[in-house]
N, C-alpha and C positions, 0 to 999 in steps of 0.2 A: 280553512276559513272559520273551524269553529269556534277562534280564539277572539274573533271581534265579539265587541262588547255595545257596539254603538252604529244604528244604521240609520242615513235618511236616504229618502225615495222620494226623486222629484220625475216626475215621470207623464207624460203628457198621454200618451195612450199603452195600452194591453197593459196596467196598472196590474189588475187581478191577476193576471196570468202570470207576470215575472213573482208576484210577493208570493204565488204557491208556488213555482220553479227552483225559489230563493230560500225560503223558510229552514229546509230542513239540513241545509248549509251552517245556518248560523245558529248553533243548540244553545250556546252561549252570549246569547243577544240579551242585552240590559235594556238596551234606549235603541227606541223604534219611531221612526218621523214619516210617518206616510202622507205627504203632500201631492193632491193632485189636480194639474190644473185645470182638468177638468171631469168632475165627481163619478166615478167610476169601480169603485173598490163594492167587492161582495161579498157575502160571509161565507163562501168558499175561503178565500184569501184571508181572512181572520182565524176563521176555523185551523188551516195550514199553520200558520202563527203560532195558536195554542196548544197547538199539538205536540210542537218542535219546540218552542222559546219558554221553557218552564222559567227561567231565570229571571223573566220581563221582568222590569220595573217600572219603564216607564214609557208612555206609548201615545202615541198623537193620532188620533180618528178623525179629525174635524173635518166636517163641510161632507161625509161620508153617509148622504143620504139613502143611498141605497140599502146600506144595512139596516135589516131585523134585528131581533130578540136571539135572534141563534146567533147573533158573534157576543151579548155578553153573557150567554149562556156559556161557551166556549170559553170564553177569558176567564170566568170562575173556576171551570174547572182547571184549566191549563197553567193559567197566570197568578197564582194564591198570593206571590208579593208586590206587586203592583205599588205604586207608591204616586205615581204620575199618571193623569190619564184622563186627554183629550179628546170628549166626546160632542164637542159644538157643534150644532147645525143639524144632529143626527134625530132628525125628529120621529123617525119610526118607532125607536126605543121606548116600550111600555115602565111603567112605575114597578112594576112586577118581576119582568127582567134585573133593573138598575138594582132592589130591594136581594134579588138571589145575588148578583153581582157584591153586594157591603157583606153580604153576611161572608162571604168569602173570601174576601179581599179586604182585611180586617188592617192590614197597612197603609191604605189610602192618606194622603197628605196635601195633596193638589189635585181638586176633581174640577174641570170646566164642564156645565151642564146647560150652556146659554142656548138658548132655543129649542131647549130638549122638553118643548112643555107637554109632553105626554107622561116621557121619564118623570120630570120632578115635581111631584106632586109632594102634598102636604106625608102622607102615609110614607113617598121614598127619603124624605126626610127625616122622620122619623126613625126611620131604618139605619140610617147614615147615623146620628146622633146614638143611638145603641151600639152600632158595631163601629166607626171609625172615630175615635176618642183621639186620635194623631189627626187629625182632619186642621191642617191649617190655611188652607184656599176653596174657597169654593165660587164660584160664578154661577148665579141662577140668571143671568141677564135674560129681559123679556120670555121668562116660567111664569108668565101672568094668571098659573091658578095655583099658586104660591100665597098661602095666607100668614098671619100674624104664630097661628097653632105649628106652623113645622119649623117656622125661624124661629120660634121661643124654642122648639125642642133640640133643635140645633145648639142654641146658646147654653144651654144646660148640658148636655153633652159633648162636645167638643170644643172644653175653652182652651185649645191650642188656637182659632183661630186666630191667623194674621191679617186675611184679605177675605173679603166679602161683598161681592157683587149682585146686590138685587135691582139695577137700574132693566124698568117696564114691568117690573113686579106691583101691578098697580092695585092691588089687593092688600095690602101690605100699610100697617100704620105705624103708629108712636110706640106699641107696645112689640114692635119685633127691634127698634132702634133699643129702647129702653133694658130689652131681656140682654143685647149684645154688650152693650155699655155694662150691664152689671155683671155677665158671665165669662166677658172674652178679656182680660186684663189684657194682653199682646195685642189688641186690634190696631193694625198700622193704615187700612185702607179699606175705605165706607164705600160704594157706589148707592145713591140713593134715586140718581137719575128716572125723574118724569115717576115718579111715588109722591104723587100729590094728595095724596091722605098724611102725608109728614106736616108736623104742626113743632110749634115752639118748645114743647114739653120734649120731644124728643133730643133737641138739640141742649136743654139745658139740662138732660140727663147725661149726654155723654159731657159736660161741662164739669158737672158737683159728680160724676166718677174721678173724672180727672184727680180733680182738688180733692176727693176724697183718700185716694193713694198716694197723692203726694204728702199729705198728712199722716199715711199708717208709714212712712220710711222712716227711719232710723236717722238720727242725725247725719251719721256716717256714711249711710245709703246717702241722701238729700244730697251731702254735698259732694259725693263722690259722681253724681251724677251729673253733675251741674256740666255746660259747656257741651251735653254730649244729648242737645234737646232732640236733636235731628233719629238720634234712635229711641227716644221713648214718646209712645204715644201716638196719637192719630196723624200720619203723616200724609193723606191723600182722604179728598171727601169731595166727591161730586152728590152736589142738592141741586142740579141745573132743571128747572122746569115744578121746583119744588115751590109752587111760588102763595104757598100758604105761611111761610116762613118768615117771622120780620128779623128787620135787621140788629137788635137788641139780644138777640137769642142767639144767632147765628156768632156776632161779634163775639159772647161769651165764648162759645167753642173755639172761637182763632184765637183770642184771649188764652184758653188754657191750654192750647197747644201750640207749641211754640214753633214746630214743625209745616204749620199747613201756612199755606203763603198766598196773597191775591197779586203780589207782584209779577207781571210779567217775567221776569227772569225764571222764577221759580216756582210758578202757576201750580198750585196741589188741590187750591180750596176754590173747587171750578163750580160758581153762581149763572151759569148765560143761561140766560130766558126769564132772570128774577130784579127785574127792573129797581123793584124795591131795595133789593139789598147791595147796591153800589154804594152805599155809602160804609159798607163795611171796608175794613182794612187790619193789613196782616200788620205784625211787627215793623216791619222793611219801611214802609211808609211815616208812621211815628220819626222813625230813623231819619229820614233823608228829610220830612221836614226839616227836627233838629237841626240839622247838619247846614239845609238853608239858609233857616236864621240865625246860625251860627257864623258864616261864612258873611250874611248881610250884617250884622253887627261890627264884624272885624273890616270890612268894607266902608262903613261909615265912619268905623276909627282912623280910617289910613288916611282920612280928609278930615 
């Protein structure tokens, strides 16, 4: 068994007891999915894990309330390449644990941190921003003592970023959008959700970044790009609830991004709760006008 490279665990009860029964089975375990449907795993069972699985890379904790400080204590020492690592919902976990956790774990790429708001604090942000420079996902969803100070340090240290989730980070202003827009060139997915300190300056900064690299490309870049809008650029932006926002500001960013879309079909640039800005609209619309009056003109020709 110790050739498997890949486990999930969907396991309804004695959760703990099989992952320490199981662990030292599998020395060569990559990718570890511990699902359980009802929250039961303790840092016995992680501890067993680190002990055995030095290979981890990639590892799913979510909704694992029970666990302390002692299972990412454990995963530092055991787990050094880590690369994935779902820690949602685990709100035991101090800033101080998660901070031992990066300096060790210095291959991180995708960290889920959503309602870890003990762990992610402005200081383990910090921490993350020095030690994971490959850092391209992170989820801080509702870390509501998350300020503008560790998303700027973020942005300056980790411009791999692709995705970035601060929806209920309600702390948080123009100036942690404005640090990402100028530090993260890759960013494909904003969550900005119910950040009602977002104001128009932020949106019309990731706008003039936009226009501003389409401008440093090369001719040859510019047109070699052309047709392939769907991978450069902001492709998902939730500002739902953001309703300082107007629709002037907002339109610029679907403007320069060719990718984010209000059509039903292809919903990315999700506005509900911002009454004001229904009047925005993505490309697709423009489009199917057109196409309207296009189709009406040849309709009145045929008479």
């Amino acid at each position: 068994m110790g050739s498997h490279e890949s486990l999930l665990l969907v396991c309804q009860d004695h959760m703990n007891e099989l992952v320490i029964s199981l662990a030292h089975k599998f020395t060569k375990l990559q990718v570890l999915s511990l699902r359980q449907i009802k929250p039961q795993l303790e840092d016995s069972a992680v501890e067993a894990v680190a002990n055995s699985c030095h290979d981890l890379r990639e590892l799913d904790l979510s909704r694992s309330f029970r666990l302390s400080d002692r299972s990412l204590y454990a995963l530092a020492h055991g787990c050094p390449h880590l690369t994935r690592l779902n820690i949602s919902g685990c709100s035991n976990f101090s800033d101080a644990a998660l901070i031992y956790l990066t300096s060790q774990c210095k291959n991180l790429k995708c960290l889920n941190l959503c309602g870890c708001v003990r762990a992610a604090s402005d200081r383990a942000l910090q921490a993350i921003a020095r030690n994971c420079s490959q850092l391209q996902s992170l989820n801080l969803g509702w870390c509501d003592t998350v300020t503008d100070g560790g998303v700027t340090s973020l942005a300056s240290g980790c411009p791999e970023l692709r995705a970035v989730d601060l929806c209920g980070c309600v702390l948080i202003t123009d100036e942690s959008v404005v640090a990402l827009a100028n530090g993260c060139p890759h960013l494909r997915s904003l969550g900005l959700y119910y950040c009602q300190n977002i104001t128009d300056r932020a949106m019309y900064s990731l706008a003039e970044n936009s226009r501003i690299r389409s401008k440093g490309m090369s001719w040859d870049t510019a047109k070699s790009s052309r047709g392939r809008d769907d991978k450069d650029g902001l492709a998902s932006l939730n500002i739902s609830q953001c309703t300082a926002l107007t629709p002037p500001a907002v339109q610029a960013v679907c403007d320069s991004f060719p990718a984010l879309h209000t059509c039903p079909e292809r919903h990315s640039l999700i506005i509900s709760g911002c009454l004001s800005l229904t009047a925005v609209h993505c490309a697709c619309a423009h489009h199917r006008h057109r196409a309207g009056a296009g189709r009406a003109i040849l309709s009145n020709h045929a008479y």
